[in-house]
N, C-alpha and C positions, 0 to 999 in steps of 0.2 A: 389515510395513514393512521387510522383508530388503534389503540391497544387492545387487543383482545388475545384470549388463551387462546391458545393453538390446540386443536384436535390430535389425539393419539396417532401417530401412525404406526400403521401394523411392519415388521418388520418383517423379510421375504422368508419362507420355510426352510431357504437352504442358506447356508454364510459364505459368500465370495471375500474376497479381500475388497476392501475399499480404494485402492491402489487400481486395480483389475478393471472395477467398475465405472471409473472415473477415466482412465483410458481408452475402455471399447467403445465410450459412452461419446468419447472426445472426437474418436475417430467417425463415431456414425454424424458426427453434428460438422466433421469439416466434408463428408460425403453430400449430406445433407444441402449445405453449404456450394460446395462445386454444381449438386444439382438445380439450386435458384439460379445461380449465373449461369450457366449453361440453356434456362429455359428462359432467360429474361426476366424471373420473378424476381421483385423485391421481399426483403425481410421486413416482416412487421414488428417493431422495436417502437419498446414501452421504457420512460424511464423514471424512477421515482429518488425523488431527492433533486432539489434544484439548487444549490449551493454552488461555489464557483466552480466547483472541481466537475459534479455533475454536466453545468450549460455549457462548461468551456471547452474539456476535453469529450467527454463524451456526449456534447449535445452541439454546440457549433460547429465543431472541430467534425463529427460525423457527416451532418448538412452538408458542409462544404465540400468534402471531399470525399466521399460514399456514396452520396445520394443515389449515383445509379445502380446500388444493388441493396440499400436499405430505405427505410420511410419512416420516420416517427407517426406511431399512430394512438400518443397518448403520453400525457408528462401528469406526474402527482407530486403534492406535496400539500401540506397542511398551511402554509402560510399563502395565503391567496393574490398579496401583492404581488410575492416573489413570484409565482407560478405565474403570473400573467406578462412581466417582467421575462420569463425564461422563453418562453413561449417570443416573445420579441427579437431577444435576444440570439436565440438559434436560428431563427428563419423558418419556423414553420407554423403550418395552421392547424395542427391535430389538437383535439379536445381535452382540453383539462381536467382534472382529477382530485379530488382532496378524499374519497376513498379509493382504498387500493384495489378492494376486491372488486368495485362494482368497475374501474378499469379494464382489469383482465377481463371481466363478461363481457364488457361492451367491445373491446378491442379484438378481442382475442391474437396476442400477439406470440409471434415464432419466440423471440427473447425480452426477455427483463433487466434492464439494467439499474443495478443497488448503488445508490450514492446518498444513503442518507446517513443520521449520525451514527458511529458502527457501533454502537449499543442496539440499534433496531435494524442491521440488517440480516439477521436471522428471520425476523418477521417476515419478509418479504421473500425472500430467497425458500421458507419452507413453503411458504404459500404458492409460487410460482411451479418450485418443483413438483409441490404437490398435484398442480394442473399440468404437467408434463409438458412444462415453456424450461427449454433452456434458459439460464442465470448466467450473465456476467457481471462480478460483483466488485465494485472499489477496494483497494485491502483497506486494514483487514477484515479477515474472515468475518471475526465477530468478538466479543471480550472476555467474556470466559466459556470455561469448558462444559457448563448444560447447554447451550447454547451452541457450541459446538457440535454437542452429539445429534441435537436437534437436529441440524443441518448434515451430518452425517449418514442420518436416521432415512431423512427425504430421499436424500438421494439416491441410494440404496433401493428404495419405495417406486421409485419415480423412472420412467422410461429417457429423462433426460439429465444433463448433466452442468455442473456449475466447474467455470470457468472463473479466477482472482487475477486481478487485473495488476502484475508483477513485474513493470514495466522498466525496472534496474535492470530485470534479465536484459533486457534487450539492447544495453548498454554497451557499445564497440566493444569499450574499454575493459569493462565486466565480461564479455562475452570472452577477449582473449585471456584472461586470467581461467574462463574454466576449458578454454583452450588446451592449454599448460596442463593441467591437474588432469583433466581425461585423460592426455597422454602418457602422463608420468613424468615429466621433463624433468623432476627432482627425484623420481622414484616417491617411491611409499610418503603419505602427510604423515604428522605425528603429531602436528599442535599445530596450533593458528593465532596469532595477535592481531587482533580487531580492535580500533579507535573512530567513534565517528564526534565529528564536533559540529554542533549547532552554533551559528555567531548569534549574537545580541542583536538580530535583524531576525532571523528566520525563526532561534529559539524563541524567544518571547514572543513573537505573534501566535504560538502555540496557547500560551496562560492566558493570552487574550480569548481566547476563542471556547469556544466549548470543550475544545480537548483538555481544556485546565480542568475538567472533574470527571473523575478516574468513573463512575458510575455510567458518563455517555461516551468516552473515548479509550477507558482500561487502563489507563497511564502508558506516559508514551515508549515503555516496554510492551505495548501490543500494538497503539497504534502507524508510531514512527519506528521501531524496529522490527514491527515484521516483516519492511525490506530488507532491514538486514541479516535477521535471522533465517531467511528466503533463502537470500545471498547465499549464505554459508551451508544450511542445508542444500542445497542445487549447486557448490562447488565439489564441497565434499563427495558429493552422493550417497551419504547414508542420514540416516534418523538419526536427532538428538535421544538420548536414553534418563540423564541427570541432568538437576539446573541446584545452581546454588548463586546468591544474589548479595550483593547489596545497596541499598538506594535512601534517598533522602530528599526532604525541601528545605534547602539550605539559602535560595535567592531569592526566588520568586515569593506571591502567595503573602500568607501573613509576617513573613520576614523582612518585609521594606518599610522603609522610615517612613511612609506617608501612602496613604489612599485615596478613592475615591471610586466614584460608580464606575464610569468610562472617562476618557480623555478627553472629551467634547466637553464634558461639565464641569472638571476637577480642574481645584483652584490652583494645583502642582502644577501648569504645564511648564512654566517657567526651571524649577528645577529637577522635576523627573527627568532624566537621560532615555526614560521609553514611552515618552510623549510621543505618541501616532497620532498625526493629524490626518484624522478619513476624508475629512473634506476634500484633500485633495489629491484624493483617489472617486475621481465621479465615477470609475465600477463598482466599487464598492459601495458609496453611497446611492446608488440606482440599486444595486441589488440587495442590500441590508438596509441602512440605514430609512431610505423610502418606505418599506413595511418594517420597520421593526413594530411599530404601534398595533401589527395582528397578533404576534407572539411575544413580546417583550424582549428579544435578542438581542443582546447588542456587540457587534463587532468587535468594538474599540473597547470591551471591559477592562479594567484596570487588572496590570500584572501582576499585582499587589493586592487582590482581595482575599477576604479572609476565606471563604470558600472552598479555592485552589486545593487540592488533597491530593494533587499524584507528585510523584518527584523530578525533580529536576538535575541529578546526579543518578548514575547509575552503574555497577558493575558487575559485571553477568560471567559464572566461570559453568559449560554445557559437555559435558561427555556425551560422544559419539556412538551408535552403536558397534564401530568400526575401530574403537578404540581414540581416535583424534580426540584432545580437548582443546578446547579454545575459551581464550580470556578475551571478553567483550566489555565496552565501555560506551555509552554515552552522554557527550557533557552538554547541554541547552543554554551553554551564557560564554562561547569562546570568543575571541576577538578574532576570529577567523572561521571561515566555513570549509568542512573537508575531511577527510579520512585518511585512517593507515591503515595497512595489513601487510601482515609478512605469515607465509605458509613454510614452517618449517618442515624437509623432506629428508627422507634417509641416506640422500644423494644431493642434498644442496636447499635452496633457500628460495623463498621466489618475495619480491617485496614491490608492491603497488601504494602510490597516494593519488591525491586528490585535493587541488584546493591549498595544500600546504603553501604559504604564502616565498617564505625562501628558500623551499625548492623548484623555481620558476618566477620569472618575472610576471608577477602582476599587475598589471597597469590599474585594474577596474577596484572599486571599493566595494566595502562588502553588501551594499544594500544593494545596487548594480549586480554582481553577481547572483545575489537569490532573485533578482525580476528576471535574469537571462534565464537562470537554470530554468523556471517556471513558463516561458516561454515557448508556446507552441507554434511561433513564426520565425523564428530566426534557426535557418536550415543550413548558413554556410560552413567550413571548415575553416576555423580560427587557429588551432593551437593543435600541440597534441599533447598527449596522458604517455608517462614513463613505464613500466613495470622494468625490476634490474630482475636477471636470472641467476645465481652464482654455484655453481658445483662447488662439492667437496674438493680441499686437494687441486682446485682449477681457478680457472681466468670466471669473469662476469660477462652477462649479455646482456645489453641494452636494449629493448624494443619499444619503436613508438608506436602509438595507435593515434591515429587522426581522430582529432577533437572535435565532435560536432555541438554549434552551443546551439540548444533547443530543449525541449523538456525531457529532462532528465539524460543531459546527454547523447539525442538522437534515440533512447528509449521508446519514447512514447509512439512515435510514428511507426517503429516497427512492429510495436504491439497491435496496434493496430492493422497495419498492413497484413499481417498474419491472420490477424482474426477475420479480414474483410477482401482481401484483397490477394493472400497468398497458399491459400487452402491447400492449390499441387503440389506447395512446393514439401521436400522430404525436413524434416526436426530434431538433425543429429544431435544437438547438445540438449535436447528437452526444453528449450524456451518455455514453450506451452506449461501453467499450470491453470492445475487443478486443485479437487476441493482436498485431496491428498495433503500437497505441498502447501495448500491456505492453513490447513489446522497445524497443522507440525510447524511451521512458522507461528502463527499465535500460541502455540502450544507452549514454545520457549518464554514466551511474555510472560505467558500468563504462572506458566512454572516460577520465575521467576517472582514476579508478585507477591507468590503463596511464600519463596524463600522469605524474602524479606520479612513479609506479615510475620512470621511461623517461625523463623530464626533456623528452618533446617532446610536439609535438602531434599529435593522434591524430583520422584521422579514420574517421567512422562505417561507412563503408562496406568498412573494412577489417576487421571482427567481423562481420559476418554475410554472405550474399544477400541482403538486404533494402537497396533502393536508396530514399536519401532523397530526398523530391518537395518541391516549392516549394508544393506545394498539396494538404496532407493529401489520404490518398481516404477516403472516404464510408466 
């Protein structure tokens, strides 16, 4: 996983839509796909990035429950404990890697799967498609828009196609709200209120982490909302056109009373309130902690260093090509974890939450709830998720969706199953995205960012080729 410039690539003599080509692209890799199972072949899958997200969802979580139509035949990553660690971890014996090219030669694998820091997965993803291996890649896409194009450029180049792994879509809950809105159930959108709240559990382990410096994570306007500007693009069904922002480091970062390196060292632990003791989390100390001494990483950095440069307040106002605006928020320090949204219709109203602690009896505290949501073992039906319907002029409709607690709401498993397991089946609401839906999701991030920086508005079509439509494509 060396830095190196990337080679020109030549771009095709004719101009299809990127929309078009990411589709047909889709279709021939889930044909592809029914033909390994069909013939008893496995897939040969390469994954680079071993971090938890990488071993756990796409590398154990694979092993266990794929194996008979896929095979790891190759894991990379630059820090050498960790990869020997990962390799333990998932359950298999394929050969390790700390270059990525001489991976792909030696392997030569059907897919690549991206899970490293998403400042470098452009790296990968052009090179993969460059050699004509299908990409499935962790969001987001990538953090800003050269990097963008790059991977726009590839793919366009490339006989195959990338695949963002958007696994909100697949969310019951989620799934019945764009339910509603395909059919019209309010008639026509016209605006949208968006709220998502990070607790003081789930936010701050982000400024711990490497996400806290906008250089290898974009600030978490590209890497934690471009679920939800997914979300809202794949509700709506059209392209964001304008972003206008504004944001700040108001908690985190150099604004706290006291410092220190990580939490293991600092003489604070007594009075910081985001005292993380890693110890006792032996996953995390087996996966970080054990090699931190090859890369200098450290898990548990302090929430409070000076460093920190993305923000931690956020509010996002995006016109539609379709006309819709919607006012978007995210807060990283709430005393509760969860969301709102209300889609205002020309016929009525439709209002979904999440989380909201007194609207619903919740038994579980908030650090219990972020290890559930993260969980990719716990599959039973606990609860269910409200959405109210209410016509003009009329009565209201109450509809529950059966709450599944697992990662990300029963999410995660069907993204997968789709991608490995359900290839026949037909994709009326579009779950499936592509490199389409990745960029126009980070698009809104990264639009945003530039508001902020720049103090004006910013519209989408000035960061990439990629022209916003009033009417997603397919």
């Amino acid at each position: 996983m060396q830095d190196s410039s990337l080679p020109p690539i030549d771009r095709r003599s004719f101009l299809k839509s990127g929309g078009m080509l990411a589709a047909g692209a889709l279709l021939m890799n889930q044909q592809e796909l029914r033909g390994a199972l069909a013939s008893g072949k496995k897939l040969k899958v390469c994954l680079v990035g071993t971090g938890i997200r990488g071993i756990n969802f796409w590398g154990r979580n694979l092993q266990e429950n794929y194996a008979d139509v896929l095979e790891f035949v190759g894991l990379c990553d630059t820090n050498p404990g960790r990869l020997e660690y990962a390799r333990d971890y998932i359950g298999t014996d394929c050969p390790l890697f700390s270059d990525f090219d001489e991976m792909l030669a030696n392997t030569q694998p059907d897919r690549v799967i991206v899970c490293t820091v998403d400042a470098n997965h452009h790296e990968f993803i052009v090179k993969a498609l460059g050699q004509n291996i299908e990409v499935i890649t962790e969001k987001p896409l990538t953090t800003d828009e050269h990097k963008c194009q790059q991977i726009i450029d590839a793919e366009r180049a490339s006989a195959q196609s990338l695949r963002v792994g958007f696994n909100y879509r697949y969310n019951p809950h989620y799934t019945k709200i764009k339910e509603l809105i395909s059919t019209h159930r309010v008639g026509r959108i016209t605006s949208v209120d968006f709220n998502w709240y990070l607790n003081v559990y789930h936010g701050a382990s982000y400024f711990r982490r490497w996400h806290g410096l906008r250089d290898q994570g974009g600030t978490l306007l590209v890497h934690k909302s471009t679920h939800h500007f997914d979300l809202l693009n794949w509700w709506i069904d059209s392209d964001p056109v304008e972003v206008f922002a504004y944001g700040a480091l108001e908690h985190y970062g150099k604004n706290g009373p006291f410092r220190g390196e990580n939490c293991r060292s600092c003489a604070h632990q007594q009075e910081c309130r985001y005292y993380w003791d890693i110890t006792k989390s032996p996953s995390s100390m087996r996966l970080y902690a054990d090699h931190e001494h090859h890369d200098g990483y450290l898990r548990d950095s302090c929430v409070y260093r000076e460093e920190i440069d993305i923000y931690d307040k956020m509010s996002v106002q995006i016109v539609y090509a379709n006309g819709i605006v919607v006012n978007y928020s995210l807060t990283t320090y709430s005393p509760y974890e969860g969301m709102r949204i209300a889609f205002n219709g020309e016929e009525g109203r439709i209002d979904a939450w999440d989380g909201i602690p007194w609207q619903k009896d919740n038994r579980l505290n908030q650090a219990e709830l972020h290890a559930i949501e993260m969980s990719q073992d716990a599959d039973d039906i606990k609860d269910f998720e409200e959405i109210y319907v209410m016509d003009n002029f009329g009565d209201y409709q109450q509809i529950r969706v059966p709450r599944e607690v697992g990662g990300h709401g029963g999410g995660d498993k069907r993204l997968q199953n789709q991608m490995l397991r359900d290839a026949n089946e037909p994709d009326p609401l579009q779950h499936a995205a592509g490199s389409r839906d990745g960029a126009f999701s980070i698009l809104v991030g990264i639009a945003a960012r530039k508001s902020i920086e720049e103090g004006r508005k910013v519209r989408i079509d000035e960061l990439t080729d990629l022209q916003p439509q009033a009417v997603r494509k397919a």
